[in-house]
N, C-alpha and C positions, 0 to 999 in steps of 0.2 A: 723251889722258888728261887728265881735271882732278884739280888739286891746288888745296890750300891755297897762299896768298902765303908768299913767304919772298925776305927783300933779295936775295939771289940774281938773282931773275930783275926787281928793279927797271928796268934801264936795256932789258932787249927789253920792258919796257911802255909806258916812256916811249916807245919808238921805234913801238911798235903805235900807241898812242893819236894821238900826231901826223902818223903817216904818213895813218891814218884821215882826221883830221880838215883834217889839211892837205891833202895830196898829192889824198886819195880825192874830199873834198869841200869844199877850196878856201875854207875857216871861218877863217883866219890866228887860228888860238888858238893863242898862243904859251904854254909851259910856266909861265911864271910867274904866268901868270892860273890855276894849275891848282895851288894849295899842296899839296894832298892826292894828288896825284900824284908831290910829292917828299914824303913825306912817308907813308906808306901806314898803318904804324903809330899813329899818333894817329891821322887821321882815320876809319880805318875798324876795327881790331883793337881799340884802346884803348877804344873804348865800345860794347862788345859788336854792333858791327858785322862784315863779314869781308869778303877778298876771293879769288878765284881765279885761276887762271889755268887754260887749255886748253896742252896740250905737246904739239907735232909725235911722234907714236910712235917714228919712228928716228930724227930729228934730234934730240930734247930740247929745242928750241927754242921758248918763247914762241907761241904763235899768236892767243890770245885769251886776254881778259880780262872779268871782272865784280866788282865790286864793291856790298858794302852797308852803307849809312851809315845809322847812326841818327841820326834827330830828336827823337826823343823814345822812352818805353815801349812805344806804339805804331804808330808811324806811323817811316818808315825808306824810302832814297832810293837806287833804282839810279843808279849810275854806274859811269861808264869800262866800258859796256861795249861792245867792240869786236874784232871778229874779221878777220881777214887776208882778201882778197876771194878769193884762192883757196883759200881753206879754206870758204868761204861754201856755204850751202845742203843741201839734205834728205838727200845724198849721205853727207855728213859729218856732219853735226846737233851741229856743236859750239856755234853758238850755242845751239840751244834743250837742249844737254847744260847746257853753265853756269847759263843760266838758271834749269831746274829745282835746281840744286842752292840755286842763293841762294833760289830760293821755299820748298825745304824747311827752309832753316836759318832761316828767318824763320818759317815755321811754330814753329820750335822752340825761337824764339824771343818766340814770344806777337806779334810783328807783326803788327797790324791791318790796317795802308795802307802799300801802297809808291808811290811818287809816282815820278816820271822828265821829265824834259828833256830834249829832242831837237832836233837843226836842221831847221826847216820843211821845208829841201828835204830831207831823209832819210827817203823815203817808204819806200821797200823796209823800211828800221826800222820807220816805224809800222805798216805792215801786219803786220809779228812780233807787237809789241806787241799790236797789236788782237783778232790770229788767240789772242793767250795770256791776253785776257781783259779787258786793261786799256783803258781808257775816257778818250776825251779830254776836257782840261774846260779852263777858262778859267783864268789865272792870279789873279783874285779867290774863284777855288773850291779853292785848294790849303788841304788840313788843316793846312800850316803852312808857314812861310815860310824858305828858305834861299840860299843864295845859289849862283850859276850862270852860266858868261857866256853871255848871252843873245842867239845870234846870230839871232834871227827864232825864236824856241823854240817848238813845242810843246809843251804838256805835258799829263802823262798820271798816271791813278789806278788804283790796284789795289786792289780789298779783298780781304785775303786771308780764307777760311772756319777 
């Protein structure tokens, strides 16, 4: 089940996103390089951005996350988003469940470009990515600049129709 964010389920995203990033793929991003992970409301809610979450059906428990951050009127930034590896794949399709909803709320939201950050070695991600339309480009081709820690990053462009 996806739902809207609500502080409620803060601390099992904290605990997604780092286990991802630490445990899964060995990136040492420590939480505090992540404001907007404590923080969910300002960074993402407060400027008509939004964020989700995916919920285990019988447990109620957290399983994945997505978020959307605005940069500007047009142009808006996936992040945080991370699914439990055994929730993973076409089985389940809760990554590409989340995904679609933040592309439709960005539709309806008049977003033009979604842009995104990923760790070099997170290919199994960019293959998602790529399979959903978005296009890899250089970091002097991004439609605008934000910030992100940058552990060997790719990054990626959407234009949305």
């Amino acid at each position: 089940m996806i739902t809207l964010y609500d502080r409620s389920y803060k601390e099992e995203i904290i605990n997604l996103v780092l286990h991802v990033q630490n445990y899964e793929n060995n990136l040492n991003i420590k939480i505090e390089e992540q404001p907007d992970l404590l923080d969910i409301e300002t960074y993402y809610l407060h400027n008509g951005g939004n964020f989700w979450v995916a919920l285990d059906k019988k447990e109620g428990k957290v399983i994945g996350s997505i978020g959307l951050m605005n940069l500007s009127d047009e142009i808006a930034v996936l992040k945080k988003f991370f699914v439990y590896e055994e929730y993973r794949g076409k089985e389940f399709s809760i990554g590409q469940g989340l995904f679609n909803v933040l592309v439709e709320y960005a539709k309806k939201q008049k977003i033009k470009i979604i842009v995104l950050d990923t760790p070099f070695i997170a290919k199994r991600s960019h293959r998602f990515y790529e399979k959903n339309g978005f296009i890899l480009i250089n970091k002097e081709e991004l439609p605008i600049q934000y910030d992100y820690p940058d552990r060997i990053s790719s990054l990626y462009r959407l234009d949305i129709d």
